[in-house]
C-alpha positions in Angstrom: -82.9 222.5 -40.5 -78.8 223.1 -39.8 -79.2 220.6 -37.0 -80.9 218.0 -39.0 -78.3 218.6 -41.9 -75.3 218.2 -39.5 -76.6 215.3 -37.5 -77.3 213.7 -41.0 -73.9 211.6 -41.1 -74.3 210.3 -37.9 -78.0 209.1 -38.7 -76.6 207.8 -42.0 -73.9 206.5 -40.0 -75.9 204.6 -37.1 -78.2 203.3 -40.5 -75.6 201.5 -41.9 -73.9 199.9 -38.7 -78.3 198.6 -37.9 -78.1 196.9 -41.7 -74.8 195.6 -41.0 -76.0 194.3 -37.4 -78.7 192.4 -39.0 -77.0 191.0 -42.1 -74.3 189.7 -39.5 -77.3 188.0 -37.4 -78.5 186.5 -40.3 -75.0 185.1 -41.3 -74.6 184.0 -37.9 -78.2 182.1 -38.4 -77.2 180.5 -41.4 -74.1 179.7 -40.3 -75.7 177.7 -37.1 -78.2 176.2 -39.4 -75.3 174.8 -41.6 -73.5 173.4 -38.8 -76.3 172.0 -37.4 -76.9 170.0 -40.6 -73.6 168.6 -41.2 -73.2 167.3 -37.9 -76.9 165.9 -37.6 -77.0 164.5 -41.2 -78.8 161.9 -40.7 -81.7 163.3 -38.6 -81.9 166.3 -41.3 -82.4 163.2 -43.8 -84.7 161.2 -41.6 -87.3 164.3 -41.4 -87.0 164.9 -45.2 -88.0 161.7 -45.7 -91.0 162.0 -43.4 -92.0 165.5 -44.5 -92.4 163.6 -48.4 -94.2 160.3 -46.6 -96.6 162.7 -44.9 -96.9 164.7 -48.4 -97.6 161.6 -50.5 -100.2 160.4 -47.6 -102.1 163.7 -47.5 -102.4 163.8 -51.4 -103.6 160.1 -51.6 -106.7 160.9 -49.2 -107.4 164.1 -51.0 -107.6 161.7 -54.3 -109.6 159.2 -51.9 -112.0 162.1 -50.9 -112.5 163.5 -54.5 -113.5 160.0 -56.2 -115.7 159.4 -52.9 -117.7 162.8 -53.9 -117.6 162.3 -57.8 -119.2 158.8 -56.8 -121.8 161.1 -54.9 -122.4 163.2 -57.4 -122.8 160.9 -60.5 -124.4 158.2 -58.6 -126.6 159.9 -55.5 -124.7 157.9 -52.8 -124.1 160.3 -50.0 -123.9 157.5 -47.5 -120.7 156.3 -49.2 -119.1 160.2 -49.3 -120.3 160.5 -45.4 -118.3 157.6 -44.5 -115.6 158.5 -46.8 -115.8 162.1 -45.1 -115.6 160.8 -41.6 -112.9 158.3 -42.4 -110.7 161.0 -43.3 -111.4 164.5 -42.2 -112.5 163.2 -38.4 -109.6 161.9 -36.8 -107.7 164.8 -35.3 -105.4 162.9 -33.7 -104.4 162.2 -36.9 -104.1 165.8 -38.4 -102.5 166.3 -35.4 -99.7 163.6 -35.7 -98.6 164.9 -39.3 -99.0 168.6 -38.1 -95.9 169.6 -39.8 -96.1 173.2 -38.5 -93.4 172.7 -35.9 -90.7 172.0 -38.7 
């Protein structure tokens, strides 16, 4: 129990310098993220912009999908939603294309 109480500073003391180390990473982070920004302005814009096109395109085929299965519903076409379905949730390659995971 003496040990623990006088080795307790230096704990406390190695604590601190840890949360400092990692706030100064983080800064450093930041910092790199900042600079990467202002000198690549133009790419920075460029993928905002295509982050919002792919955004706007994903939301108009989930409307597209929706009215296909309220169509369904109300009038017993299932031939139209199947269509609809493969049109849209089939083509990998295109999930694939606007996987924005790698951002």
């Amino acid at each position: 129990a003496i040990a623990r109480f006088l080795k307790r500073a230096m704990v406390e003391g190695f604590e601190e310098w840890a949360g400092y180390t990692r706030q100064e990473v983080r800064r450093r982070v930041v910092l790199k993220r900042l600079q990467f920004r202002m000198k690549h302005a133009c790419c920075v814009v460029a993928i905002q912009h295509w982050t919002a096109l792919v955004d706007v395109e994903v939301d108009q085929r989930r409307v597209e999908v929706v009215t296909a299965a309220r169509k369904a519903v109300k009038g017993g076409d299932l031939l139209f939603l199947h269509q609809t379905l493969e049109a849209h949730l089939s083509r990998r390659h295109v999930r694939a294309k606007y996987n924005k995971g790698d951002m």
